[in-house]
VMD Tcl script that draws the C-alpha trace (Angstrom):
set ca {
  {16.47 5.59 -63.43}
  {15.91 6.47 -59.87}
  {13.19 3.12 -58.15}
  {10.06 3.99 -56.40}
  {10.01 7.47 -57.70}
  {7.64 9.58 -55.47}
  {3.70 10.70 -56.22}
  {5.00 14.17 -57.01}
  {7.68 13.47 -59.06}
  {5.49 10.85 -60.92}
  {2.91 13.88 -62.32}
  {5.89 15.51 -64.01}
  {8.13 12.62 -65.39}
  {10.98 10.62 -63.88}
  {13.20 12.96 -62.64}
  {16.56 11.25 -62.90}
  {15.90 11.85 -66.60}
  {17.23 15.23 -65.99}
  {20.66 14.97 -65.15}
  {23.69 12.88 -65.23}
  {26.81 12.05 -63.38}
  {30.45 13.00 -65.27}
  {33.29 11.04 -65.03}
  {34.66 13.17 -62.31}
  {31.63 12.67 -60.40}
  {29.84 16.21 -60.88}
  {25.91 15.76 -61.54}
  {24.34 18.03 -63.87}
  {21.06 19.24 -64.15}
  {19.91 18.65 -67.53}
  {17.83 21.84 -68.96}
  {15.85 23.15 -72.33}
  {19.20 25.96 -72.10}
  {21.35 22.96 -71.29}
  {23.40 21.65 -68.69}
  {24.22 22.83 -65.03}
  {26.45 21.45 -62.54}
  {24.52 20.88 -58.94}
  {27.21 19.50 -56.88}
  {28.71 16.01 -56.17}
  {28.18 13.50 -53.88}
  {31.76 11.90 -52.67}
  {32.68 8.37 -51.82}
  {29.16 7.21 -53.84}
  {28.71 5.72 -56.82}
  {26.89 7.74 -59.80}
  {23.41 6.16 -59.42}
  {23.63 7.01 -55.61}
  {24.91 10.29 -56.19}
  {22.59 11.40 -58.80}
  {19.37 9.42 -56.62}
  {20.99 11.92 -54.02}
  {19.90 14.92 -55.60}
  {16.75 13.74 -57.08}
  {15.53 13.31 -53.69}
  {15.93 17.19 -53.35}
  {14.26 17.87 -56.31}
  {11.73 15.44 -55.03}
  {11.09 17.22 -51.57}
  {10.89 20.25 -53.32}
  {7.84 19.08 -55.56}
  {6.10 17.54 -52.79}
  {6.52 20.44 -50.92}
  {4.51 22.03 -54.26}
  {2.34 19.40 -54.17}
  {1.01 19.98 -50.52}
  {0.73 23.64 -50.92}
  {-1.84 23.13 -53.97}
  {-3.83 20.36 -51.79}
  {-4.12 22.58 -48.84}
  {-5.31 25.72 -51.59}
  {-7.86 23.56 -52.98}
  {-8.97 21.84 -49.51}
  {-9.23 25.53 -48.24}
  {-7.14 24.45 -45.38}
  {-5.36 27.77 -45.41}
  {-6.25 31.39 -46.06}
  {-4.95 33.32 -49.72}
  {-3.14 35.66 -47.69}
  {-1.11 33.03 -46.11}
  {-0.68 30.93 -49.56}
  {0.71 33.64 -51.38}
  {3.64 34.18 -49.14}
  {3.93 30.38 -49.31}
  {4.11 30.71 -53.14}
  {6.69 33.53 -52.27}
  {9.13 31.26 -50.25}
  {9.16 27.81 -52.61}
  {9.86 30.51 -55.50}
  {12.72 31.56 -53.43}
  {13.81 28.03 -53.30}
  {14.55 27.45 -57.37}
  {16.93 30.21 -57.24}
  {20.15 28.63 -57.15}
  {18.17 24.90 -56.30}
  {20.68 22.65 -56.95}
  {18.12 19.17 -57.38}
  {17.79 16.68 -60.27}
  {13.94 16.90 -61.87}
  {12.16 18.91 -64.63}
  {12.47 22.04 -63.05}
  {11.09 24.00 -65.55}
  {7.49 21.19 -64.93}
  {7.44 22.02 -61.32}
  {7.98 26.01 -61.91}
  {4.73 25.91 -64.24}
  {3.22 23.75 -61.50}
  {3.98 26.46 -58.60}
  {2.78 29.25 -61.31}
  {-0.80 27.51 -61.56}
  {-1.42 28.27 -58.11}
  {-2.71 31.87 -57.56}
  {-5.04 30.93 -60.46}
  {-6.01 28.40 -57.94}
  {-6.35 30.54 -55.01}
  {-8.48 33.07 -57.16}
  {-10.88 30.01 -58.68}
  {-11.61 28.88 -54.50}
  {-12.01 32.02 -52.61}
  {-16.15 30.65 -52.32}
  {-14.20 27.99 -49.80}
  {-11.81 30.31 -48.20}
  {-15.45 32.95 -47.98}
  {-16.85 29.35 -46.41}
  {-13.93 28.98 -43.94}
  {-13.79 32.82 -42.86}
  {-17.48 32.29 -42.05}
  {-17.23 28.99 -40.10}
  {-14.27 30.47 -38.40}
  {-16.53 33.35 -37.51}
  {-19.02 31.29 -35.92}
  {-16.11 29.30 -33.93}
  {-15.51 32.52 -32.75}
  {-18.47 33.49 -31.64}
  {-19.37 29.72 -30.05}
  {-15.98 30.08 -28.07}
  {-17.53 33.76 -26.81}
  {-20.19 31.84 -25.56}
  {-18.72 29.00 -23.96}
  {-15.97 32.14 -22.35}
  {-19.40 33.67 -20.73}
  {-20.73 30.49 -19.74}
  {-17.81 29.64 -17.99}
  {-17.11 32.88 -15.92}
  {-21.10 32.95 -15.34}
  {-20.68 29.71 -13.83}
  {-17.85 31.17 -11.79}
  {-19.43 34.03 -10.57}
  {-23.08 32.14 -9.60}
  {-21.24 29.83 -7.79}
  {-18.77 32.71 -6.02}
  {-21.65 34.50 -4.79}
  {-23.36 31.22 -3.65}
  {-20.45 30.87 -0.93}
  {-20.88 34.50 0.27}
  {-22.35 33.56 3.27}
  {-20.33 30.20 3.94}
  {-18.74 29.96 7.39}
  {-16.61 26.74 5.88}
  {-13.64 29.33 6.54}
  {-10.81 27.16 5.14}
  {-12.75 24.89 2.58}
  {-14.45 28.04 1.35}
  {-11.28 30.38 1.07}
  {-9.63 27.46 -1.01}
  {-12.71 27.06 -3.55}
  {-12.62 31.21 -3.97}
  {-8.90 30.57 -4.98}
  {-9.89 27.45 -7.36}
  {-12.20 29.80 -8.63}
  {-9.78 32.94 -9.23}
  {-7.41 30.36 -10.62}
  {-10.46 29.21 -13.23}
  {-11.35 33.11 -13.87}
  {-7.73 33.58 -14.94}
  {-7.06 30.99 -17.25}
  {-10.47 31.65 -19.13}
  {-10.44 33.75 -21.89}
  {-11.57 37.66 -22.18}
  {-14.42 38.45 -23.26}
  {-15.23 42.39 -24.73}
  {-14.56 44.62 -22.01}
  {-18.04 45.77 -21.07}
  {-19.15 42.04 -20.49}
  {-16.09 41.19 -18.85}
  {-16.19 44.14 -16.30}
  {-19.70 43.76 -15.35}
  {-18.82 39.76 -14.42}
  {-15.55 40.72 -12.68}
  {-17.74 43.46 -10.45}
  {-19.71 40.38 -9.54}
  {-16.87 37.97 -8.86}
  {-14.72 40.25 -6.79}
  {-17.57 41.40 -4.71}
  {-18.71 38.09 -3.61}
  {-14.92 37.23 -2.65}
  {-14.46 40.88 -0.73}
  {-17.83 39.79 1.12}
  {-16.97 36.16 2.50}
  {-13.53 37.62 2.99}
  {-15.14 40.50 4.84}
  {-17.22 38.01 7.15}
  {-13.96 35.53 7.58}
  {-12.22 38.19 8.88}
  {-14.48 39.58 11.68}
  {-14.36 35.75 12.42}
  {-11.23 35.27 13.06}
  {-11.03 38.61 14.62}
  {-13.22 37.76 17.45}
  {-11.42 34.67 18.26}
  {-8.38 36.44 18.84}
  {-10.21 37.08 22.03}
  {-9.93 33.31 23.14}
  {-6.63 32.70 21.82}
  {-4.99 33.66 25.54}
  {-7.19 31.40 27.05}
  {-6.55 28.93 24.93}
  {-2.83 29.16 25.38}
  {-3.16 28.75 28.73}
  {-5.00 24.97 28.96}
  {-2.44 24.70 26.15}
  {0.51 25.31 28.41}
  {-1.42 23.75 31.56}
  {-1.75 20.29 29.19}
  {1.66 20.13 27.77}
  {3.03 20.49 31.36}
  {1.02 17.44 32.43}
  {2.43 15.63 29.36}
  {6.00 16.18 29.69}
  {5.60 14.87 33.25}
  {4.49 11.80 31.95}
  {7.25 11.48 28.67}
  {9.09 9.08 31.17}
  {6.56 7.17 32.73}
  {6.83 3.39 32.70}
  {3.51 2.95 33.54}
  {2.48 2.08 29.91}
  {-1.02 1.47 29.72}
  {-2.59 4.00 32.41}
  {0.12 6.87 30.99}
  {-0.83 6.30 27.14}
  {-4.92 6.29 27.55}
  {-3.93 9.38 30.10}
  {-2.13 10.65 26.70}
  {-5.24 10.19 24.56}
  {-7.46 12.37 26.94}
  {-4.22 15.00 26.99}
  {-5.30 14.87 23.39}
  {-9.09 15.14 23.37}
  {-8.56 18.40 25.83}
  {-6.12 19.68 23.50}
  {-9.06 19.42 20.41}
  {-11.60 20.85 22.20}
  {-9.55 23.96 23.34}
  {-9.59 25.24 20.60}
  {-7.10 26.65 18.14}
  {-4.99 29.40 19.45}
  {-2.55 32.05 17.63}
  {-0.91 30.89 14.92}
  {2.72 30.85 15.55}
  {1.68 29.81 19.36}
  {-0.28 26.68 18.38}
  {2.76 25.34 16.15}
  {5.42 25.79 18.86}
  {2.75 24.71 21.42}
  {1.62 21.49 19.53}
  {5.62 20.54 18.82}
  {6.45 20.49 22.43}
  {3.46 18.60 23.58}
  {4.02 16.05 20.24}
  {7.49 16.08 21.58}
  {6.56 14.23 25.07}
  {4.21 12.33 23.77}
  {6.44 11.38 21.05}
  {9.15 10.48 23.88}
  {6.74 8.19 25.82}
  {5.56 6.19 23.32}
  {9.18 6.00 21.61}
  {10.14 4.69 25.40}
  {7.17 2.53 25.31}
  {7.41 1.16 21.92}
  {11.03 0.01 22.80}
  {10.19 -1.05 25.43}
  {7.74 -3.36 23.66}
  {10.28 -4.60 21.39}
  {12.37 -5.51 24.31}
  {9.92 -7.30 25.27}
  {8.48 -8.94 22.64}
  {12.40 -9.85 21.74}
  {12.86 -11.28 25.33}
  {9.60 -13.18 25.02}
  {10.66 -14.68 22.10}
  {14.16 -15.53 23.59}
  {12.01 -17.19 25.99}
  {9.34 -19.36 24.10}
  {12.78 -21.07 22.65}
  {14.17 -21.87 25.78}
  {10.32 -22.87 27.00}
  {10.21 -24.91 24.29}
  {13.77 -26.91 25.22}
  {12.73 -26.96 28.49}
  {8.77 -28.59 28.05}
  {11.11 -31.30 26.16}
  {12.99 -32.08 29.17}
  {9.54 -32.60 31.10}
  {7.71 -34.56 28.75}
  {11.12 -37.15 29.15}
  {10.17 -38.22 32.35}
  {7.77 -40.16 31.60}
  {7.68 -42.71 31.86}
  {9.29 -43.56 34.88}
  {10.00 -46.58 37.15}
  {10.82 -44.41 40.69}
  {8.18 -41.72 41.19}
  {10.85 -39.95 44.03}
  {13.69 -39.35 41.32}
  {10.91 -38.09 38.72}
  {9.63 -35.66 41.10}
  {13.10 -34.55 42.26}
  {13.83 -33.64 38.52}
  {10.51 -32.13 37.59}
  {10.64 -30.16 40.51}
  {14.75 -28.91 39.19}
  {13.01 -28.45 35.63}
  {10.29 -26.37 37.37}
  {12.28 -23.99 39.38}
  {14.51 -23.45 36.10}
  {11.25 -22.88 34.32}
  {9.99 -20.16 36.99}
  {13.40 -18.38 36.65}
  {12.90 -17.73 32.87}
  {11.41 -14.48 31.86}
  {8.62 -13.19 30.02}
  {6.34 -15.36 27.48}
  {3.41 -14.47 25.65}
  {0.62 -15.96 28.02}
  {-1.52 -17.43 25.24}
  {1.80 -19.45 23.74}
  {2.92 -19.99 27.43}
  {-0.74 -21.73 28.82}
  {-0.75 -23.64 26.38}
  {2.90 -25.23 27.23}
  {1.83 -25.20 30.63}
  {-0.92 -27.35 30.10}
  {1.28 -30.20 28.80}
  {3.98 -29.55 31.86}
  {0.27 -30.27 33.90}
  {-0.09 -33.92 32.19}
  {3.24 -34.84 33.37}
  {3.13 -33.12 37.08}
  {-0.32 -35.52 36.82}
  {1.50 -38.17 36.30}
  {3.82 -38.29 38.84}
  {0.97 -37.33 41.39}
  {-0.82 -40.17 40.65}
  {1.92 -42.59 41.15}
  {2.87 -40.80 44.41}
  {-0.82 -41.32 45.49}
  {-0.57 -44.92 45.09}
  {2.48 -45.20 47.01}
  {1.18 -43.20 49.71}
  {-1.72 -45.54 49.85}
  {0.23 -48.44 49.66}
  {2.43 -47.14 52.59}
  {-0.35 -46.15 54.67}
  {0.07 -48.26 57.58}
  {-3.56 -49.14 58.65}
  {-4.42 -49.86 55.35}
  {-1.75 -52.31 55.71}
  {-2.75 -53.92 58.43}
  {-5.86 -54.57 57.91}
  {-4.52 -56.32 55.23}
  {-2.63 -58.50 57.19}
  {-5.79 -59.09 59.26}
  {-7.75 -60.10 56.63}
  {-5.04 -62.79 55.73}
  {-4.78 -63.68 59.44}
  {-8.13 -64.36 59.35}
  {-8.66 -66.04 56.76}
  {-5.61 -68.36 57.11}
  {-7.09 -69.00 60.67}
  {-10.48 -70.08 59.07}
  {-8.67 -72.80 56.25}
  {-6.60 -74.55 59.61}
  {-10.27 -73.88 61.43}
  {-11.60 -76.09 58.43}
  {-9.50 -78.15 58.02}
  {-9.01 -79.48 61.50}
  {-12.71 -80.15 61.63}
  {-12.48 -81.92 58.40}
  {-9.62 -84.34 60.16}
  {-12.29 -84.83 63.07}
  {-15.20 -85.59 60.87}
  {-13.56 -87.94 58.91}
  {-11.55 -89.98 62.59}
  {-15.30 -89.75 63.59}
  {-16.43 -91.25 60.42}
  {-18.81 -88.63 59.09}
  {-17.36 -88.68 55.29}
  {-19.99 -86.73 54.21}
  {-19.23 -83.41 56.76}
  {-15.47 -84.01 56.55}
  {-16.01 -83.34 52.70}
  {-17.67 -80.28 53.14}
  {-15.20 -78.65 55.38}
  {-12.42 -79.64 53.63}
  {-14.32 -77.91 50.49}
  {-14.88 -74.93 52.99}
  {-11.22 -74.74 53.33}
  {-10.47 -74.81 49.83}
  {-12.88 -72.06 49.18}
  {-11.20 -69.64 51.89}
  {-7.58 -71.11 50.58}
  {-8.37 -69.21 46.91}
  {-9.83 -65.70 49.08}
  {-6.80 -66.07 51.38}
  {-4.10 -66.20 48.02}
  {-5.69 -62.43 47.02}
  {-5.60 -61.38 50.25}
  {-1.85 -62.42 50.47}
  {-1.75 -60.98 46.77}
  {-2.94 -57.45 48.03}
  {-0.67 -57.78 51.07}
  {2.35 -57.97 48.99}
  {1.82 -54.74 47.21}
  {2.04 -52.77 50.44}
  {5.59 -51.38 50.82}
  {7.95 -52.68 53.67}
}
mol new
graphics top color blue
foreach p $ca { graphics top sphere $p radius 0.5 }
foreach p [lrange $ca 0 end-1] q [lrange $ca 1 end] { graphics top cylinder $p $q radius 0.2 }
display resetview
């Protein structure tokens, strides 16, 4: 017995009931006039072999089965059921299946009763196809009414171009709707094809009487693209590429010439501009490349003068800041945001060693110096001055004024050791 037997084959018995496999391997159909041999089914064994042509038998009552839904669902029309009916009756002659065929023939044999007992639902279905029919006429006319409105809306349009393109969309839309009955149809094409020969009418004369200008616009054509192909190998980037742009603004507002003439025109004015700014643009990268290049060797460099400090001998660090500097003067291109900004640290070490060499030149200076000396002078005069009276007082007996000049001199002794103090920083 043949597992999981199929809804068809389930309303008329098990089909594997109907035939059996001989010893050679032959399976017969099993009939009320007896036995038939189908075929064989090599290399399997006798259950798959005879499952093997059960499954034909099987496909061939579904295919019954389906036929009698779609008759009594009214899915399809008598006309078309019959010759269905036809072609499965074709199909027992000679079928060489496993199943009650004799079942399945009565089966296929019910079915123009069946057709006869729904023609109300295939009446039904000719009347709603009718009326799809007729709703798809009216959605046709709505749609090429639409068209047309809208075509002789842009009649008087003098969007040339943007126009011209819709009146295409619009042919394009006519073509792929459907026709309607010929009267209706010609009346909207009239309609249509009027409103296109009218704008195309008025585009022409358009266009006609700027053939007029289109001389005169070759010329400041010509008289532009001779200015720009003096320029293609300018070097003078910045004044030659906003010269470029108003090349480019009196090229718009001349005007569009000929056809054929504004094409070649435009590619050999593109062409020097396209050379200038190709020779500009490298020239850029070279740049931007050597800048680059640059910052590194900036950047090695600013090391160099940040090691000076600090420093013992102000002479030898300005001799080799002054080396670093003329090395960094002799490099090339930086970006000058990225450059200032190292700058401003070489500034805190140039700083630096000027403020050193301003206290050696003040220290050197000298009048500064000696008045320095004077000052000590002086004030090493005053302690002997003080101290001699003090030796007087005191032979003379006066304790008491001998004490205070000897306290004198002790007071000018402290004022002359910073004085001496002050002297010694001055340079020999």
């Amino acid at each position: 017995m043949i597992e999981n037997p199929s809804p068809a084959s389930a309303l008329i018995g098990d089909p594997s009931t109907f035939g059996r496999v001989g010893e050679d391997g032959t399976v017969y159909l099993i009939t009320e006039s007896g036995e038939r041999a189908v075929g064989s089914y090599p290399g399997k064994s006798p259950e798959e072999a005879l499952a093997y042509f059960v499954r034909k038998f099987e496909m061939l009552a579904s295919e019954v089965a389906l036929l009698g839904a779609r008759i009594s669902s009214g899915a399809i029309l008598p006309d078309e059921a019959l010759i269905a009916i036809g072609k499965i009756r074709h199909q027992f002659e000679n079928f060489n299946g496993v199943g009650n065929l004799a079942a399945l023939k009565a089966s296929l044999e019910q079915l123009p009763n069946l057709i006869e007992n729904n023609k109300k639902i295939y009446e039904l279905k000719k009347t709603a196809e009718k009326e799809a029919r007729e709703a798809k006429r009216l959605e046709t006319l709505a749609i090429k009414e639409k068209i047309v409105v809208e075509a002789e809306s842009l009649t008087e349009s003098q969007s040339w171009k943007s126009t011209s393109e819709r009146l295409k969309e619009l042919m394009d839309q006519w073509k792929k709707a459907p026709r309607l009955d010929k009267a209706t149809d010609t009346l909207l094409w009239k309609r249509f094809s009027s409103s296109r020969n009218k704008f195309d009418k008025r585009r022409r004369l358009h266009f006609a009487q700027l053939v007029a200008k289109q001389g005169e616009v070759k010329t400041v054509k010509e008289k532009i693209i001779e200015e720009a192909e003096a320029l293609a190998t300018s070097t003078d980037w910045v004044k030659t590429a906003r010269r470029y742009k108003e090349l480019m603004d009196q090229w718009k507002a001349a005007g569009r010439g000929k056809h054929g003439d504004d094409a070649k025109l435009w590619l050999k004015f593109k062409t020097a501009q396209d050379s200038f700014f190709t020779l500009k643009n490298a020239d850029l990268e070279r740049r931007n490349q050597s800048m680059e290049s640059n910052l590194v060797k900036r950047e090695a460099l600013l090391k160099e003068f940040e090691l000076l400090i600090p420093f013992t001998d102000h002479q030898i660090a300005r001799k080799k800041f002054r080396d670093l500097d003329d090395q960094w003067r002799k490099l090339g291109i930086t970006d000058r945001k990225k450059r200032e900004a190292l700058e401003n640290r070489i500034k805190i070490v140039n700083d630096a060693i000027g403020v050193a060499e301003e206290s050696h030149a003040r220290k050197s200076d000298p009048t500064a110096r000696a008045r320095a000396q004077d000052v000590v002078n002086q004030l090493q005069d005053a302690v002997n001055s003080y101290q001699a009276g003090a030796k007087k007082a005191q032979d003379a007996g006066n304790s008491k004024k001998a004490q205070e000049l000897l306290e004198a001199a002790e007071a000018r002794k402290t004022w002359l050791a910073e004085a001496e103090k002050s002297l010694t920083e001055f340079s020999s």
